[in-house]
C-alpha positions in Angstrom: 99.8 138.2 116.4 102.6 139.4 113.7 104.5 137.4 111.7 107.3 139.5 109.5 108.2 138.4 106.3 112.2 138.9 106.1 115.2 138.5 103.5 117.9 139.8 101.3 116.7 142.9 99.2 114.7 142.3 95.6 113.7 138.6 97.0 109.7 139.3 96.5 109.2 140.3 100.5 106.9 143.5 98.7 105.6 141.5 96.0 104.6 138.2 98.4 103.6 140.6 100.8 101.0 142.3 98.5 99.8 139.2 97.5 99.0 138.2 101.3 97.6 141.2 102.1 96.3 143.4 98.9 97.6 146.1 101.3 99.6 147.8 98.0 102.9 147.8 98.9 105.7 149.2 97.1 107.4 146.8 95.1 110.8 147.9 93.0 113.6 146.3 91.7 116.1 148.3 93.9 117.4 147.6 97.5 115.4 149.0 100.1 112.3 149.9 98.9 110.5 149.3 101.7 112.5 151.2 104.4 109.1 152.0 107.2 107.2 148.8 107.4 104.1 148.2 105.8 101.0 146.3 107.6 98.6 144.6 106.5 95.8 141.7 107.5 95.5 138.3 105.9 92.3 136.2 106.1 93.3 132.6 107.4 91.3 130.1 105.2 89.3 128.5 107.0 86.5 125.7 104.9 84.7 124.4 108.4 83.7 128.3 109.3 81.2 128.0 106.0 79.4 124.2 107.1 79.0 125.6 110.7 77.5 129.0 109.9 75.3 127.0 107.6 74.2 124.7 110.3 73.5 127.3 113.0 71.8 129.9 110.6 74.2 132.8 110.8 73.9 135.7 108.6 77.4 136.0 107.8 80.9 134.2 108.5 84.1 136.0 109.9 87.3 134.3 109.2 90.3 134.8 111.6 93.1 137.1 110.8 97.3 137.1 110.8 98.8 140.3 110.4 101.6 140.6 108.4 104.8 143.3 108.3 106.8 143.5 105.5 109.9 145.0 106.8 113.1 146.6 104.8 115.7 144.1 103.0 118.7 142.5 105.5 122.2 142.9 104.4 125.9 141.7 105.2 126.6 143.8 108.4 123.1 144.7 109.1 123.9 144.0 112.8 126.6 146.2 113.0 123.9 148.5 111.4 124.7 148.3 108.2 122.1 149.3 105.4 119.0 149.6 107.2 119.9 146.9 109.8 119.2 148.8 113.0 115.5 149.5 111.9 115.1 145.7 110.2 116.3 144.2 113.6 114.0 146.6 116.0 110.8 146.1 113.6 111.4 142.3 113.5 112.0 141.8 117.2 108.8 143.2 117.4 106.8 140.3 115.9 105.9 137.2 116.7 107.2 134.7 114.0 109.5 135.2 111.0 108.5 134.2 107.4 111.8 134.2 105.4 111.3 135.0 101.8 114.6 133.2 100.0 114.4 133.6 95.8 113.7 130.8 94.2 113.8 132.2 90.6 116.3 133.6 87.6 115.0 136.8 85.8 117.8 139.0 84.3 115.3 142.3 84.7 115.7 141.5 88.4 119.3 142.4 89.9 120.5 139.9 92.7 121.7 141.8 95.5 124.8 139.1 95.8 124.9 138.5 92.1 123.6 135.5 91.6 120.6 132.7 92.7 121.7 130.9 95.4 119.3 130.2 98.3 121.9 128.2 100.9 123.6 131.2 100.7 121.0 133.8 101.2 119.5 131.7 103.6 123.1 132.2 105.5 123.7 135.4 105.3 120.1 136.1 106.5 120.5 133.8 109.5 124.2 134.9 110.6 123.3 138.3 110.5 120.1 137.5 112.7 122.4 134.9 114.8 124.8 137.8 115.5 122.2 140.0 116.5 121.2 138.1 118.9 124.9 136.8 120.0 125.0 140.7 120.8 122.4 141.0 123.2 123.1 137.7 125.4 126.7 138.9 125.5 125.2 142.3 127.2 123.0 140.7 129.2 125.7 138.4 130.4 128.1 140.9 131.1 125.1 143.2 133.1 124.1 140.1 135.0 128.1 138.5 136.0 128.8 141.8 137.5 125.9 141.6 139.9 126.8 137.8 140.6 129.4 139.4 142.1 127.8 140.2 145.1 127.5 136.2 145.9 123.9 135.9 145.1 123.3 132.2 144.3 120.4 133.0 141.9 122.0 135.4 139.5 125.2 132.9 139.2 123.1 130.1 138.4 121.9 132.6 135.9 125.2 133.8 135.1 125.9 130.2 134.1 122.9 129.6 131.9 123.3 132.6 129.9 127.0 131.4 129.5 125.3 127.9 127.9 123.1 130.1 125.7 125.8 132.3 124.3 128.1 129.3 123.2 124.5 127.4 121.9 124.2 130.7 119.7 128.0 131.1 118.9 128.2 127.7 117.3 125.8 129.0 114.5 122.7 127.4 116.0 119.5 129.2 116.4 117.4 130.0 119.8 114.7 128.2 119.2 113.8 125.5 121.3 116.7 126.1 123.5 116.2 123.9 126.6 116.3 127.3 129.3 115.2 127.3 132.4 112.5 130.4 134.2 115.3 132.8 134.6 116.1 132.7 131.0 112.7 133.2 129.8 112.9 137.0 129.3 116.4 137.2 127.5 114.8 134.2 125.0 111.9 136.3 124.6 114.1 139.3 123.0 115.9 137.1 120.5 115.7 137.3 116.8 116.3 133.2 116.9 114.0 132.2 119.2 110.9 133.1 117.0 109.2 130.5 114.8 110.5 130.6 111.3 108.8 129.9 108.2 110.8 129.8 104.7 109.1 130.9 101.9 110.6 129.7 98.8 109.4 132.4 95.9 109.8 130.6 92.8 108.9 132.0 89.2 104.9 130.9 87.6 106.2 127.6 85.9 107.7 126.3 89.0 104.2 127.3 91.2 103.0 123.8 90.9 106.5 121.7 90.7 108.6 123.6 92.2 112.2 123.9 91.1 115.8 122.5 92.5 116.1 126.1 94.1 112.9 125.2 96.2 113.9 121.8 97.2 117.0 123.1 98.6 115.0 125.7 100.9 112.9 122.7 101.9 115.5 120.5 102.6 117.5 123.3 104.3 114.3 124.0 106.5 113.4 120.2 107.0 117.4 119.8 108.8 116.8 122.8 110.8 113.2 121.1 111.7 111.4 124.4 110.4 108.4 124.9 107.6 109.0 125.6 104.3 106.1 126.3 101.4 106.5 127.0 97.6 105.0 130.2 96.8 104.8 132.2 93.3 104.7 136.0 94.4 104.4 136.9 90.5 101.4 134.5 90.0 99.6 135.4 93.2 100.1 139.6 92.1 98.7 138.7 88.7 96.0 136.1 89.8 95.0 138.8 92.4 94.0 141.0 90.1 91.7 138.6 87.8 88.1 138.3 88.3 87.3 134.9 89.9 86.8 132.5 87.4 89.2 134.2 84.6 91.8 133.4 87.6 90.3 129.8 88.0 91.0 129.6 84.1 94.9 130.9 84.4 95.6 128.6 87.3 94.0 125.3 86.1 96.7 126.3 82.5 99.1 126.3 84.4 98.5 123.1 86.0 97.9 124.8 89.7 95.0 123.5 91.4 95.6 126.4 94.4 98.4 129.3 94.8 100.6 128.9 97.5 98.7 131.8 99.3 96.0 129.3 101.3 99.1 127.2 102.3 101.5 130.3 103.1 98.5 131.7 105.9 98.1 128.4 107.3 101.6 127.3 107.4 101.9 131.1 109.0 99.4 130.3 111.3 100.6 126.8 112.5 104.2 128.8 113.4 102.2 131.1 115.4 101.7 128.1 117.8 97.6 129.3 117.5 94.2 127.0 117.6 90.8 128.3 116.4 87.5 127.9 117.7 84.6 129.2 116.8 81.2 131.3 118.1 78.4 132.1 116.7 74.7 133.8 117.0 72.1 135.5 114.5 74.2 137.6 112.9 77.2 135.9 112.2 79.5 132.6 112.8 83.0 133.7 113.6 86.6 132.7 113.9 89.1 133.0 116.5 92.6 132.4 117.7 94.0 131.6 120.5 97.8 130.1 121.6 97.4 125.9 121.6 97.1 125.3 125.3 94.7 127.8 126.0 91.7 127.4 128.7 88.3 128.3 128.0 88.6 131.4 130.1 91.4 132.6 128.0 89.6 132.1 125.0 86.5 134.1 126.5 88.8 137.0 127.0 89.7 136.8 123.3 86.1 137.7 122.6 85.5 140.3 125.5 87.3 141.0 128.4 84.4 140.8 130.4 83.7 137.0 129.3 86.8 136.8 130.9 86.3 138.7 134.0 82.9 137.2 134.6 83.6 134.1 133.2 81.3 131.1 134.7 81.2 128.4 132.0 80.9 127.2 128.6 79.3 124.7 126.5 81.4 123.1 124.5 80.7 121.2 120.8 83.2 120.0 118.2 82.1 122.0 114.9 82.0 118.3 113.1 79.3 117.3 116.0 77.1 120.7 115.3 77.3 120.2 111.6 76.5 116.4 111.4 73.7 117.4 113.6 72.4 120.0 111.9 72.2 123.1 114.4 73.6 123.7 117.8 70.3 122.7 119.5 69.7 119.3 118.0 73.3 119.1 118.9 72.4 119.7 122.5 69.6 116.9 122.2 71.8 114.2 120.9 74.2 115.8 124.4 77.1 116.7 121.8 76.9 119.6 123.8 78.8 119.4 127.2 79.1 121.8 130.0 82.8 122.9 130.7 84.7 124.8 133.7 87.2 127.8 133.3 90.3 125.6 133.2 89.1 123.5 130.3 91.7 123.2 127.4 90.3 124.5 124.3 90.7 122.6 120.9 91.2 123.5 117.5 87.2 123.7 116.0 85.8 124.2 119.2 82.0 125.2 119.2 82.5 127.9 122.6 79.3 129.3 124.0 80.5 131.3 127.2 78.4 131.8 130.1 79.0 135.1 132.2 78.3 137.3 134.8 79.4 141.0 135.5 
């Protein structure tokens, strides 16, 4: 799962980025810096992995992952290819949410690619270009699929009319996401821009990490009408804090009146766009995250470990992480029957306890 972090140029993308991932990225105070994406692996915070691993006696605990790609700066006409909008539109069609970095923050030593602060308009620009994009691609498809209609095939001009739906719900200035289309307009939906899960990421300056600022509440009320997440992040506090030792960072943050960066919040709030659950395994060694899409069966989620759980998949016992924990280890849990037994089409739920049974 990818989630690309997106926006104007010299918005913090590098600098938020680096702060995500520690990955190093080039960050520069001129437009298209990054022009290859970079990659690189968050950890997903995760405080019930710790009280389980403790309870069952692992060794060690492994937290889940999101990967992130910080890809080059969007400008006017970047559909149309301009600056480096060919590449920024392939590299962010191939991810899996959007996390659009708007500045949040005056600094003279940091040139504004439009002039001046103004997220609404960023915000605007980013989203028409990406709105156009896609506008682009349902026109082609429509024009592909109205020719073969011709031919008098019922199914492709029921099609013909759904894609006509989609290209005026996308004209009008609104995004893909959550468009109400049928099976036969599932692959063209899954190729938009729009349709992805967006996050806004309002990157303020270090005072306004624990307030925020009137540019950040106008991101958050701009992503609360279009019923997307928004979170306040400080990509200048989180590159300095990163490179602190532990408790002189503690220090820095509780002077400032932080209790937390927005980095925990930024993962999770990723995460939660992601549409993904965790549950958790565990043995000697180690106690161990991992994600699956909300809706997920048990089988699914075996293959997420190895594919032959999945392939040989019989059962799985099943215990909430709170029920193992209160209980002290998985086999008083099993005593006290806060342990069940569950079949291959069972629906997995966030801080599931999975022990999978199989056979190859």
């Amino acid at each position: 799962m990818k989630v690309g972090i997106v926006g104007l140029p010299n918005v913090g993308k590098s600098t938020v980025f680096n702060s995500l991932t520690r990955a190093g990225a080039e960050a520069q105070n001129y437009p298209f810096t990054t022009i290859d994406p970079n990659l690189g692996v968050a950890v997903v915070p995760e405080e019930r992995l710790d009280a389980l691993g403790e309870a069952v006696g692992s060794q060690k605990v492994v937290p889940a992952t999101v990967d992130f790609v910080d890809i080059a700066g969007l400008v006017r006409g970047a559909n149309r290819g301009e600056g480096l909008g060919n590449q920024f539109l392939a590299h962010i069609r191939e991810c899996d949410a959007v996390a659009h970095v708007v500045r949040c923050f005056e600094d003279e030593n940091v040139a504004h690619v439009h002039g001046s602060v103004d997220p609404a308009g960023d915000i605007e620009t980013v989203n028409t270009e990406l709105l156009l994009a896609d506008l682009a691609t349902v026109e082609r498809r429509l024009e592909r699929t109205a020719r073969a209609a011709k031919s008098g095939d019922a199914k492709l001009r029921a099609e013909v009319a759904e894609l006509e739906g989609l290209r005026d719900h996308i004209s009008g200035g609104t995004p893909a996401r959550g468009y109400p289309g049928s099976e036969a307009l599932a692959e063209t939906l899954g190729t938009l821009i729009t349709a992805k899960s967006t996050l806004y990421v309002a990157n303020v300056d270090e005072e306004s990490a624990a307030g925020g600022n009137g540019y950040s509440s106008e991101v958050e009320k701009l992503a609360e009408d279009e019923g997307a997440e928004a979170v306040r992040i400080s990509a200048k506090l989180e590159a300095e804090v990163a490179e602190l030792p532990e408790v002189e960072a503690r220090e820095y943050l509780e002077m400032l009146g932080v209790k937390t960066t927005g980095f925990q919040e930024f993962v999770r709030a990723a995460y939660r766009s992601l549409g993904l659950i965790t549950f958790f395994t565990f043995n000697e060694k180690e106690c161990r995250a991992w994600t699956v899409k909300e809706g997920s069966t048990a089988r699914q989620a075996a293959g997420r470990i190895h594919t032959d759980m999945e392939r040989g998949f019989i059962a799985a016992e099943i215990g909430s992480w709170e029920d193992v924990v209160a209980a002290g280890s998985w086999a008083k849990a099993r005593e006290e029957a806060r342990v069940r037994l569950e079949g291959r089409d069972y629906v997995v739920e966030d801080g599931d306890v999975v022990l999978v049974r199989f056979n190859v």
